[in-house]
N, C-alpha and C positions, 0 to 999 in steps of 0.2 A: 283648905281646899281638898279634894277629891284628889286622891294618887294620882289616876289617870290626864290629871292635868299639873302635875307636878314634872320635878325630875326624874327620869327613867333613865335605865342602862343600861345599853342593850349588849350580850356578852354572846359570841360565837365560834366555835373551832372548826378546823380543816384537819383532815386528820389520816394515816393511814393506814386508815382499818374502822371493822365497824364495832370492835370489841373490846368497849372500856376500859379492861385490865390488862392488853397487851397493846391496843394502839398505841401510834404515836401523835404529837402536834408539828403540823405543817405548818398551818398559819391561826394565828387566832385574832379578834376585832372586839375590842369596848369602845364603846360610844354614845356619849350624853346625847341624851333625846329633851327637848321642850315644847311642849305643843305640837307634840308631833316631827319636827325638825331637828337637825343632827343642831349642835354644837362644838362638840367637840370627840375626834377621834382618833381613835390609837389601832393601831395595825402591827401585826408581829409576823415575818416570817422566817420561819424556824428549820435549821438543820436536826432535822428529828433523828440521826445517827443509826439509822437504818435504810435500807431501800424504800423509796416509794414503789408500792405495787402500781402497775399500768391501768388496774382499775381504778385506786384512787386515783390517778393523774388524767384519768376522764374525765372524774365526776369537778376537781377542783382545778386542774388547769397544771400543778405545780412538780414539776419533776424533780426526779431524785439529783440531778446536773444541777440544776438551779437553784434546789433548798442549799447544797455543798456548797455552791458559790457566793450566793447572796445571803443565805439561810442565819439569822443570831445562833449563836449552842444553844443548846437544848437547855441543860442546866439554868444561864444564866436568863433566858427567856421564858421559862416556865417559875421563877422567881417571880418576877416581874411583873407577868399574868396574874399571879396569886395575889401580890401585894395590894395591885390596883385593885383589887374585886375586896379585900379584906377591909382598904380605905371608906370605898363605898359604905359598905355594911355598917363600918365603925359610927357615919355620918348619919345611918338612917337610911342610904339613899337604896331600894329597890332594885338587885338586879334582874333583868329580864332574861330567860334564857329556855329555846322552845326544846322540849322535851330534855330538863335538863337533869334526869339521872345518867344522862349519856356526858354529855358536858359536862359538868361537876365531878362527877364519879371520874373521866379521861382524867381530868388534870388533877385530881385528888390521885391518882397512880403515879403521875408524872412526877409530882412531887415527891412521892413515897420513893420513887427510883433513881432519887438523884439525894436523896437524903435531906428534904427539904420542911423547915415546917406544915404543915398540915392546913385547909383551910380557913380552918376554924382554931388553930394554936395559939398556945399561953404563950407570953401576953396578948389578945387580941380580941375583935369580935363574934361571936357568933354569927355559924354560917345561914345568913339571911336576912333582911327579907329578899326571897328568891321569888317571883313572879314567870308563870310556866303556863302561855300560851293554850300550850298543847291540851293539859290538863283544867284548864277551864274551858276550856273548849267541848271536851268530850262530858265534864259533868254538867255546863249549864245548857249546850245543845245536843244531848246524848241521844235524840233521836234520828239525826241528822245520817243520812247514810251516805257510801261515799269516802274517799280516800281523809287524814286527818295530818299529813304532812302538811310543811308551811307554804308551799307554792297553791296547795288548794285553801290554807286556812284566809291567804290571801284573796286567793282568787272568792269565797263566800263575804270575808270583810272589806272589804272591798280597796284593799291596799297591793299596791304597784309594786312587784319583784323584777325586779330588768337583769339581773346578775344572780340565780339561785345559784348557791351552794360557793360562792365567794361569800368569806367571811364577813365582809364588810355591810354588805348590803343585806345576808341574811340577818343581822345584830339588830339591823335598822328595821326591817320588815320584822320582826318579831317583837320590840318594841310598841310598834303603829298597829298591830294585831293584837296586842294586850290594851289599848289605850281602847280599840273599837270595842274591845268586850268588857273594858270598863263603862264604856259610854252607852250598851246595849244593855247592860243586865245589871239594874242597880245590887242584886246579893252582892256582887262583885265589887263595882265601882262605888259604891257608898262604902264599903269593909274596913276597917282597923287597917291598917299592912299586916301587920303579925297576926291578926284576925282569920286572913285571908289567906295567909301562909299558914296557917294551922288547918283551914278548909279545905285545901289543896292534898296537904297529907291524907285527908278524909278520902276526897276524890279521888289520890290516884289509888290508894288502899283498894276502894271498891272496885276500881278498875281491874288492877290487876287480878283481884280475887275472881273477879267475876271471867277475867280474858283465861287466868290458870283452872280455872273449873272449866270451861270450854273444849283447852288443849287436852287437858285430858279424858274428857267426852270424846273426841272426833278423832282427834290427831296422835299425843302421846299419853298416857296414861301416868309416869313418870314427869311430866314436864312440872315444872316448876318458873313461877313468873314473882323474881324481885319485886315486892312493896312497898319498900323503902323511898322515899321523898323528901330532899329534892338530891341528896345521895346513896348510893346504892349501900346497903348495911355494908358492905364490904369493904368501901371504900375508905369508912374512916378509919383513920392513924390516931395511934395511940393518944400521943397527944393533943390531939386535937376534946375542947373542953365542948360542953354541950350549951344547945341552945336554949332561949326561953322554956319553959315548960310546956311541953307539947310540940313543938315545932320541927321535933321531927328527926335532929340532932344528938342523934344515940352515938355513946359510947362503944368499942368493939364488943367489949363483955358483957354487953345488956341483952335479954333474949329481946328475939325479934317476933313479937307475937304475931305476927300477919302472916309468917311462913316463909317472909322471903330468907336467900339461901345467905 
């Protein structure tokens, strides 16, 4: 059968900060999806060992009082998160995650900061298949104008966000937003998984080439816009082993021909 009607799963973080290599994790959500429906889910909230800034405690709800009280350590939480997602991978099973060089890349540091094997570590899986909303999104409706976060990728697929930016509900809405763009656009939803995880790397490549020829037309001249998919080159740890061929899964010492930094 067609991915999009299979198992899905759906991976999200809460976080504070918007800066992959110094934020931290507040809370994070995996959640088996089938048909569209959760089955089963897991929820982490985390004493991130730092302050919560008052803007993150806008955007997600969770104060620095409250991660300290109720919060798992960070360490042993950010373990945890890794394993689950590693499991997955090991089965085959697809995780969904919307624009997730931000995601992957956080917890790929988180790891690194606690001295922790790497996503992708020996012995274990290869990091993916990673399915990434965001990014089929902007390749197979690239004309579409208009905001390309998930509360609108929602609001165009026509799937229900009642809680943006809680872990939980974000995992599950990006899941059901990957499942409509399998069921809209057979390239997609007909695709290999690793097919399609290799398409994706294509996609966001040209994305960012085309968003970092932009910045430096109009805006910075110097800017530079990461390539790398569905982790940021920077993020992987040493030991962390590489993926299928092509997919994306570079070693640190490999040049990065796209440019990213």
């Amino acid at each position: 059968m067609a991915w999009h009607r299979e198992l899905l799963v759906g991976f999200d973080l809460e976080t504070t900060g918007t800066d992959p290599h110094e934020a931290r994790i507040v809370t994070a959500a995996v959640t088996e999806v089938k048909g569209g429906e959760p089955i089963r889910h897991r929820e982490w909230l985390v004493d991130p060992g730092v302050a919560i800034p008052e803007g993150a405690t806008a955007i997600h709800g969770i104060t620095t009082e409250r991660a300290v009280a109720e919060g798992r350590p960070a360490r042993e939480a950010v373990a945890e998160i890794a394993r689950a997602l590693r499991e997955y991978w090991a089965d085959g099973v697809p995780v969904v995650v919307y624009n997730a060089p931000f995601d992957l890349s956080l917890l790929a540091a988180e790891l690194r900061r606690h001295d922790l094997p790497g996503l992708g570590g020996a012995p274990g899986p290869a990091v993916g298949p990673v399915l990434d909303p965001l990014v089929m999104d902007r390749a197979l409706d690239k004309y579409r104008k208009g905001k390309r976060n998930l509360e609108a990728a929602c609001a165009v697929y026509g799937v229900v966000l009642d809680d943006a930016h809680e872990a939980g509900a974000d995992a599950l809405a990006a899941v059901r937003v990957a499942r409509a763009l399998g069921e809209r656009y057979a390239e997609a939803g007909e695709a290999d998984l690793w097919d399609l995880h290799r398409s994706q790397i294509r996609w966001y490549t040209d994305w960012a080439t085309g968003y970092q020829k932009w910045l430096r037309r109009d805006r910075d001249p110097q800017a530079v816009v990461d390539a790398s998919w569905p982790l940021r080159l920077d993020a992987l740890l040493p030991q962390q082993r590489t993926a299928p061929a092509g997919t994306g899964a570079r070693l640190p010492d490999e040049p990065d021909a796209q440019g990213g930094r």
